[in-house]
C-alpha positions in Angstrom: 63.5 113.2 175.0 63.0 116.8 175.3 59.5 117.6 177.2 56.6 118.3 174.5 58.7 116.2 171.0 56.7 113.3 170.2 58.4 110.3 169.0 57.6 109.7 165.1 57.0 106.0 164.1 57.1 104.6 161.0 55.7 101.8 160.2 57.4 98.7 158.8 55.7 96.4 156.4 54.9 92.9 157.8 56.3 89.9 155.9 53.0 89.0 154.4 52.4 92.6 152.7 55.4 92.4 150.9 53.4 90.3 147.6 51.0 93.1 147.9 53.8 95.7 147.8 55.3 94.5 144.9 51.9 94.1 143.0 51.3 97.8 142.9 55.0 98.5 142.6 55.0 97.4 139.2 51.2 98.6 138.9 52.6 101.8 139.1 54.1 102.3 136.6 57.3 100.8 137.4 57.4 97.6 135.4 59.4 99.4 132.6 61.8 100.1 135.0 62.4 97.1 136.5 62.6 95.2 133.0 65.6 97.8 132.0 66.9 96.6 135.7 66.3 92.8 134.4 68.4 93.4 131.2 70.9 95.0 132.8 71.6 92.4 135.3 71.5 89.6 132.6 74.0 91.6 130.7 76.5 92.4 134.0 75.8 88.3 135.3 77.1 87.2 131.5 80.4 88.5 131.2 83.5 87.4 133.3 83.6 87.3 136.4 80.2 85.7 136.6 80.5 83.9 133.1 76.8 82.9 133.1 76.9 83.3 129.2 73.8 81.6 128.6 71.9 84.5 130.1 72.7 86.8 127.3 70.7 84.2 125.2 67.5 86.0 126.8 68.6 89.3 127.7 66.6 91.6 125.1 63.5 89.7 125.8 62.3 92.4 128.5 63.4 95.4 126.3 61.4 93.8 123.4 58.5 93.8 125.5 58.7 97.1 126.2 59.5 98.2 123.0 56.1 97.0 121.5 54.4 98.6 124.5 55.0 101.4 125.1 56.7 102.7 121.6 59.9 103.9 120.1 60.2 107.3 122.3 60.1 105.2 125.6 61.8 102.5 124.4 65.0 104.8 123.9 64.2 106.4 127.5 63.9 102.7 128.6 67.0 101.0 126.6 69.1 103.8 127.4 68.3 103.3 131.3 69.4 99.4 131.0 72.4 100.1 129.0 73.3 102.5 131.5 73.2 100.2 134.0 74.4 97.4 132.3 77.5 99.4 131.2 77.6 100.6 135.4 77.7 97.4 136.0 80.3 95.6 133.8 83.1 99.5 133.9 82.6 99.7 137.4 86.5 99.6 138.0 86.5 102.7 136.0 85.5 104.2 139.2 87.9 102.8 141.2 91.3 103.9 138.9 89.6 107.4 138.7 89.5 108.0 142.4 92.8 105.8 142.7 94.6 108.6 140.6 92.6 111.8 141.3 91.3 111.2 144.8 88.3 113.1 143.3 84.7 111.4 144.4 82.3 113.2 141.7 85.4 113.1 139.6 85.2 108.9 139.3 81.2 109.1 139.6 80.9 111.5 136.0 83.6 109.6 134.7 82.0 106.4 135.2 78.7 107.8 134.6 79.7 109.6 131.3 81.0 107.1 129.5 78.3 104.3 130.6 75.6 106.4 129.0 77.9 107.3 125.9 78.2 103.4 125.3 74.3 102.6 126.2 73.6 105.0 123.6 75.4 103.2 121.2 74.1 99.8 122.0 70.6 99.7 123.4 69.4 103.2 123.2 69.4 103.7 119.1 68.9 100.5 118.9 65.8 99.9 120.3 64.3 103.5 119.3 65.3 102.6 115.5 63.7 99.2 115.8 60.8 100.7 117.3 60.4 103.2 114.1 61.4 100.8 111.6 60.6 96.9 113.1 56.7 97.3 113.0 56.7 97.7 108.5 59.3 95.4 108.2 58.0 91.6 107.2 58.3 89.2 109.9 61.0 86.9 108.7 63.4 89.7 108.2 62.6 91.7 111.7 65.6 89.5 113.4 67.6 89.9 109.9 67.7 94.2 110.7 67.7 93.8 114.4 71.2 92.0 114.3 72.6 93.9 111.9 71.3 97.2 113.2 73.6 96.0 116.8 76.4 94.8 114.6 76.7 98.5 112.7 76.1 100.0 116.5 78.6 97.5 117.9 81.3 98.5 114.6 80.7 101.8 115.4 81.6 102.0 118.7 84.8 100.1 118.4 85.7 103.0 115.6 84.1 106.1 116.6 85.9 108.9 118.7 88.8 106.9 119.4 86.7 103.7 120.3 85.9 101.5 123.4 84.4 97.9 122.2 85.1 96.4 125.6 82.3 94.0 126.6 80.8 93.2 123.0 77.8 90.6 123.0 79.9 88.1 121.6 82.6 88.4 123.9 80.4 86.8 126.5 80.7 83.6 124.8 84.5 83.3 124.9 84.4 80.1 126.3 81.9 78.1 124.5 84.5 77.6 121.9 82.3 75.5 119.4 80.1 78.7 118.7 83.2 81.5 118.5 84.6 79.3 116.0 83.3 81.3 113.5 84.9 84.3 113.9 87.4 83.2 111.7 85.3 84.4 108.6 83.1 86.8 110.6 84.9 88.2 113.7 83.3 88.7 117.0 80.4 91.2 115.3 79.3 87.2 113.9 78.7 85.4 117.6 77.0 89.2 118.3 75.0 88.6 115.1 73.7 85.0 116.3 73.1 86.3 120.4 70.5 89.0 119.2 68.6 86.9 116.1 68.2 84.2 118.9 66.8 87.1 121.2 64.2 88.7 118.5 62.9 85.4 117.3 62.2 84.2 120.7 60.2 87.3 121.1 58.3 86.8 118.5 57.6 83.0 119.2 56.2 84.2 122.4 54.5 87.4 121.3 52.6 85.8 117.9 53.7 82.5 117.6 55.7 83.5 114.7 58.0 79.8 114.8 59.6 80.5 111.7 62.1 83.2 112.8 62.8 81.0 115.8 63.5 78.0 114.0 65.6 80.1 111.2 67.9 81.3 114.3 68.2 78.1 115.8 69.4 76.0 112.3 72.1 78.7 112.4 73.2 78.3 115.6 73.1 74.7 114.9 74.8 75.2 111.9 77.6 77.6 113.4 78.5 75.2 116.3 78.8 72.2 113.7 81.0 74.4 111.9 82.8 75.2 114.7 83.2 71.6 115.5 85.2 71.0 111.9 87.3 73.9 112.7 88.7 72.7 116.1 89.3 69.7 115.1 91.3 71.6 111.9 93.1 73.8 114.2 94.0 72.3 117.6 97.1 70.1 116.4 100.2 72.6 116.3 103.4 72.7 114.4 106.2 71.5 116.0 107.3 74.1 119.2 110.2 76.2 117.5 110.0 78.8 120.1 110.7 78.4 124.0 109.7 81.2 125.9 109.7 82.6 129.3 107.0 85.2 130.5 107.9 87.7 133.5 105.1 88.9 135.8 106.8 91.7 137.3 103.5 92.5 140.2 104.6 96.3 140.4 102.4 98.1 141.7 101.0 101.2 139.7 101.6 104.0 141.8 105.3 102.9 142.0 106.0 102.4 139.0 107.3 105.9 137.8 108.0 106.7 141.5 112.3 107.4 141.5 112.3 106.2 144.6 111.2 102.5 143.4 113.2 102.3 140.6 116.2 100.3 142.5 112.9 97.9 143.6 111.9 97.4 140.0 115.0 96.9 138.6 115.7 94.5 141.3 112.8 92.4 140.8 113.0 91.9 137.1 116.7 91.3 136.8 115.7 88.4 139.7 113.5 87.5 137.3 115.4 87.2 134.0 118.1 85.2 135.6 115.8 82.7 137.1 114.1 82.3 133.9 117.5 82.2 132.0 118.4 78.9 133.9 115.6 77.4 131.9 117.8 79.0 128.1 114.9 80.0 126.9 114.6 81.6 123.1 112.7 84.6 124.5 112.4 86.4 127.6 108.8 88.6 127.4 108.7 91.3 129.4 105.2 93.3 130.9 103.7 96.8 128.9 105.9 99.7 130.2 108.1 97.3 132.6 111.1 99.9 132.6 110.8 102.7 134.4 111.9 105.1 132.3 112.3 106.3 128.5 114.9 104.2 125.9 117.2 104.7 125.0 116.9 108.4 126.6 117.6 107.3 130.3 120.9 105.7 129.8 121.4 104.4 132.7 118.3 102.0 132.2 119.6 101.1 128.7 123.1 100.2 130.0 121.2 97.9 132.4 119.0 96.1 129.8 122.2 95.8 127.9 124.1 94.1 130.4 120.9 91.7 131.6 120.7 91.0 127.7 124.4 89.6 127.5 124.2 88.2 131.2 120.9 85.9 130.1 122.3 85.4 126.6 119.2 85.6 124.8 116.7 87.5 123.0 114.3 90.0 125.2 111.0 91.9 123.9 110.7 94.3 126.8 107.7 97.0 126.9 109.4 100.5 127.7 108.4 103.9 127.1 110.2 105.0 123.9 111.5 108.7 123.5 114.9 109.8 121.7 115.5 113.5 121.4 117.9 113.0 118.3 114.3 111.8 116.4 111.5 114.6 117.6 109.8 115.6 121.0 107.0 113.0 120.8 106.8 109.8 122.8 105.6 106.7 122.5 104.8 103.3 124.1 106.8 101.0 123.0 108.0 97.2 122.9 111.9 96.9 122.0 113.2 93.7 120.5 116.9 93.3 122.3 119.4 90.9 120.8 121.7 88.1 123.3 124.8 91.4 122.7 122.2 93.4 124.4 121.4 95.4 120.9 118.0 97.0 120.0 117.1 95.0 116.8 113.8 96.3 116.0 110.3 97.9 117.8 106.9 98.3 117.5 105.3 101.8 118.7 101.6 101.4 120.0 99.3 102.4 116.9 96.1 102.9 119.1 95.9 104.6 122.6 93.7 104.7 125.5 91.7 107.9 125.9 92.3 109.6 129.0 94.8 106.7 130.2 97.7 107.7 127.0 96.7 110.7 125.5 93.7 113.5 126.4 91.2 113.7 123.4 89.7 117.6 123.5 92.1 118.8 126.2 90.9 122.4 126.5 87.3 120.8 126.8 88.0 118.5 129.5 90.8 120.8 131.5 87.3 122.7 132.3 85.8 120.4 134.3 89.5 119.5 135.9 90.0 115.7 133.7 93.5 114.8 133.6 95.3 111.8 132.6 95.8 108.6 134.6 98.8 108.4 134.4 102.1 110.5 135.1 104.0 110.0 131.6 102.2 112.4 129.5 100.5 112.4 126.7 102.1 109.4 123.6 102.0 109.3 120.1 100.2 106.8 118.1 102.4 104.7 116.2 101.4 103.9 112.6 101.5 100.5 112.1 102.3 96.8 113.2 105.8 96.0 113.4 107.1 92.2 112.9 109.7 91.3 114.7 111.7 88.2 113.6 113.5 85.6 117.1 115.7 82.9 115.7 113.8 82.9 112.1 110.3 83.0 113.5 108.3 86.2 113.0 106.6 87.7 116.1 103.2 89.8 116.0 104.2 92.4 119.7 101.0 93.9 120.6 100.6 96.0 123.4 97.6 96.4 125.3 94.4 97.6 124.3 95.6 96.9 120.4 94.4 93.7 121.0 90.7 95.4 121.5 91.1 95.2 117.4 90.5 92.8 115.4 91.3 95.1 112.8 94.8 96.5 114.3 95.6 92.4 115.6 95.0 91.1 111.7 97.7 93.2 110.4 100.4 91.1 112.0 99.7 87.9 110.4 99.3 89.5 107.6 102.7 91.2 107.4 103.9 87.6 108.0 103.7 86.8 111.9 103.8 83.5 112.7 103.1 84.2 116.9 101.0 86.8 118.4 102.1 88.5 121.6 100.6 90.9 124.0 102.2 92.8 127.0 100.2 94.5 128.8 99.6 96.4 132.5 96.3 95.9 133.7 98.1 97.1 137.2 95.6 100.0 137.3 91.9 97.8 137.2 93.0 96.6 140.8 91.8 93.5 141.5 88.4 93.6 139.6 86.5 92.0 136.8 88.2 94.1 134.3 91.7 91.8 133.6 89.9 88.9 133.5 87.4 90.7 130.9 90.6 92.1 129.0 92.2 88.6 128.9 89.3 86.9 127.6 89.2 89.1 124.1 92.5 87.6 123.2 90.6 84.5 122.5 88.6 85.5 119.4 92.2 87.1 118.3 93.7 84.0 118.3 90.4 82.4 116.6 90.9 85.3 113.8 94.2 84.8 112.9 94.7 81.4 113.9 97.9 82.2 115.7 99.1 81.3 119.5 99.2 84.4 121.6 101.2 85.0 124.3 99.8 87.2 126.9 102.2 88.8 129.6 100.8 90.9 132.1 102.4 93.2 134.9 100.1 91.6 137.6 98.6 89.4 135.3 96.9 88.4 133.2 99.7 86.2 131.7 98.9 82.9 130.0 98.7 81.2 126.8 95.9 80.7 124.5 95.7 77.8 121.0 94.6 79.4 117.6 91.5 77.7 118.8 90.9 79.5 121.7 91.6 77.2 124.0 93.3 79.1 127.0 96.6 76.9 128.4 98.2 77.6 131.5 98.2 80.9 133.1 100.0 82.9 136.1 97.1 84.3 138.7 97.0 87.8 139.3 99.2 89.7 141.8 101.9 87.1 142.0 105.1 87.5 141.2 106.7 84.9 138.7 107.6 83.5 135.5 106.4 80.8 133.2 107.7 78.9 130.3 106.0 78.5 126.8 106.9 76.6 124.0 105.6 78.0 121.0 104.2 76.7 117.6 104.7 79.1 114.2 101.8 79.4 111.9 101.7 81.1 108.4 98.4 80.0 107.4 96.1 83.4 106.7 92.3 82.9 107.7 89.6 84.6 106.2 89.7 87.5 108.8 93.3 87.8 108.3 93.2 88.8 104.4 89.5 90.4 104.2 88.7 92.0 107.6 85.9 93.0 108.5 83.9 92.1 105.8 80.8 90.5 107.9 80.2 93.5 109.9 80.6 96.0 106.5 77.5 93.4 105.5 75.4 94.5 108.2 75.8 98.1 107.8 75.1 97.9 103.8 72.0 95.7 105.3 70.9 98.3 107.8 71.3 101.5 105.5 69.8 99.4 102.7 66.9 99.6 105.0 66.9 102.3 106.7 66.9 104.1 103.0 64.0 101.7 101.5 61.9 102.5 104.8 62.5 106.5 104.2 61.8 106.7 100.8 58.4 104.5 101.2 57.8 106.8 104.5 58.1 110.3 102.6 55.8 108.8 99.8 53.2 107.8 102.3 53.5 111.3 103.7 53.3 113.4 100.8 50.1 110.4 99.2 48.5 111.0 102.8 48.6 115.1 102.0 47.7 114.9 98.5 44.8 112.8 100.2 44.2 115.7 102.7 43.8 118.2 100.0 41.5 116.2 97.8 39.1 116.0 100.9 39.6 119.6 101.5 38.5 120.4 97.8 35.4 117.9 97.9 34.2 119.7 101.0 34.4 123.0 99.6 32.5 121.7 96.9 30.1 120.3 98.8 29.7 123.2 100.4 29.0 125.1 97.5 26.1 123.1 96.6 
């Protein structure tokens, strides 16, 4: 050490301060902050992979109590902070594809960032500042009735809204308690949403006041949705007679080669291997991964001469996920699933009716181009197609849906109702690396099937792929990253549910309730403002009187 430095120590805490620490840690001011921390965590620790769904039972508890202590304008500070870090919690991967394709740090940190405080603000943040305005002059009983549908009309408005993201919906977290989910046959997953937060608002108020009524109101309707639930599995777990023998392909291309020319010889390879392995098993259908050709049908025609001969080689039916662009039709392109007959014939396709944001096309382009946003992947922007497309294998009707569609309900309902009798979904979840985010995509399939009370068959470029019962109940499945194929033998169903024919007619209930509301508590707010100045006036006059005396 240099002659005249001192050395600066700092002093560590001992063991037995830390108690101390803490206690004027959150004297300080910072309770608030660790509550929103509290929330968060119980949100993150209740979806896949942790699956600790009972948490999410619980997990407005500490917003709650800040909401009725410190008022609505913190409590939006507050319940935006948790959802924020909830949402940074659960979309973490989005960082990691960002930087993947970009190789741009602060690039995958404001992407990430962005859109975890655009969802919180949909979620927590307006939620908890309306309930803060509105929840103190609503009557006890009906506080949990508005809270849950306030989150359900925030939840429906985020799967809708500038193009949409519902990933990691409250009910989602309970994909596997299939007893409870049963009832998204009539209500969608907005109804297990519905139940998680009147459970979490009733509880609060048991433990604030002592109010027992809510609490026991939410829990006969829990009780009352699991018996429910109970009748319907039993209704719904025997299956027609398999019709259908299928074969799923996990192709395990990596993303980055995937439209690299230089792989293409690799990826053809690997599927052809493929399809003749799974031919030896003569199989109905062969299903094929999102995108699995590298290249645009039937424009590259070298790749459709290939398909061709695979088709007649195999001597059976393929539904293989391709990018779709003919220049005979129009400039646009699309992403596509193409039906291929045993002569190696296109017979029929479906084009993707919704698309990614920033992964298919680039919503506000000259906006975005400023701070340098790009897509994520090398193709282009698509074109939406218009709508679902049944496909009909040896007299059986097939639902093709192809990736994030089956984020809908409301896209995912108009296959069985144009007559499918099997849902399928191909999909490339290639870019989420190995993360939580396929196993979190995977798992909304089950309240698809619950919907429409179909079988869905899920095939995945790295996985993914799998089966899951109209009840749910998810059957075998091929791990991610492996490469392999699986045989299915699939059960038609024609039956239409509830969901099927009506839609979302559960969540359109909550939003007539909370406007209903919203408008009552308005209308008797403006009164009370305009009786409290006509009040003002009178006192005003009286004075002056007074004064006159």
């Amino acid at each position: 050490m240099p002659q005249g430095e001192q050395l600066i120590r700092i002093p560590l805490p001992k063991f037995q301060d830390i108690p101390g620490i803490l206690k004027r840690f959150a004297a300080n001011n910072y309770k608030p902050f660790l509550l929103s921390l509290l929330s968060a965590a119980i949100i993150v620790l209740s979806f896949p992979t942790a699956n600790l769904h009972f948490l999410i039972w619980v997990f407005l508890i500490p917003i709650l109590y800040m909401l009725y202590e410190k008022g609505p304008s913190r409590s939006l500070a507050y319940g935006l902070l948790a959802g924020f870090l909830a949402n940074i919690g659960i979309l973490y991967w989005i960082f990691n594809s960002v930087l993947a394709h970009s190789n741009s740090f602060i690039g995958a940190v404001v992407a990430l960032c962005a859109l975890s405080m655009y969802i919180a603000l949909y979620t927590i943040g307006i939620w908890a500042f309306t309930l803060g305005v509105v929840g103190t002059s609503l009557p006890s009983f009906f506080l949990p009735i508005f809270a849950s549908s306030l989150w359900v009309t925030m939840e429906y408005l985020r799967t809708h809204a500038f193009t949409g993201f519902p990933w990691a919906l409250l009910g989602y977290s309970q994909w596997n308690i299939l007893p409870l989910i049963q009832i998204s046959e009539y209500t969608g997953v907005y109804g297990v949403s519905f139940l998680i937060v009147y459970f979490n608002v009733s509880l609060f108020q048991f433990l604030k006041s002592r109010r027992w009524v809510p609490l026991v109101t939410s829990l006969v309707l829990i009780g009352a949705a699991v018996a429910t639930g109970n009748t319907l599995l039993k209704r719904n777990s025997v299956n027609a007679a398999p019709v259908l023998k299928t074969a799923v392909l996990q192709g395990n291309i990596d993303q980055y080669k995937k439209w690299d020319i230089v792989y293409e010889k690799e990826i053809l390879d690997k599927f052809t291997a493929l399809a003749l392995t799974a031919a030896k098993q003569k199989p109905d259908l062969i299903v094929w991964p999102e995108t699995a050709v590298p290249g645009y049908l039937p424009e590259d025609e070298h790749l459709s001469v290939w398909i061709r001969t695979l088709a007649r080689e195999t001597s059976t039916y393929h539904l293989i996920g391709a990018p779709y662009h003919d220049p005979k039709e129009s400039d646009r392109f699309f992403n596509a699933t193409f039906l291929i007959d045993p002569n190696g014939d296109v017979i029929g396709y479906h084009k993707k009716i919704h698309l990614v944001a920033f992964g298919e096309f680039m919503p506000f382009r000259n906006f975005f181009s400023i701070f340098g946003f790009d897509l994520l992947n090398t193709l282009g922007d698509f074109t939406p197609g218009h709508k679902p497309t049944v496909l009909t294998v040896k007299s059986v009707k097939i639902g093709p849906s192809i990736c994030s569609e089956n984020f809908y309900g409301s896209i995912m309902r108009g296959f069985p109702e144009k007559g499918a009798e099997i849902l399928f979904n191909q999909t490339n979840d290639a870019w989420f690396f190995a993360t939580s985010a396929p196993h979190q995509h995977f798992t909304m399939n089950v309240f698809r099937c619950i919907e429409t009370r179909r079988q869905m068959l899920i095939c995945g470029n790295t996985g993914i792929s799998g089966i899951i019962e109209p009840t749910g109940k998810i059957g075998q499945t091929i791990p991610l990253f492996t490469t392999n194929y699986a045989l299915y033998n699939l059960s038609p169903n024609s039956k239409i549910t509830f969901y099927t024919r009506y839609g979302d007619v559960f969540s359109g209930l909550c939003s007539l309730i909370t406007i209903v509301t919203l408008g009552i508590w308005f209308s008797v707010y403006i009164r009370e403002k305009r009786y409290v100045k006509i009040l003002n006036r009178l006192q005003k006059i009286q004075q002056k009187i007074k004064d006159l005396k």
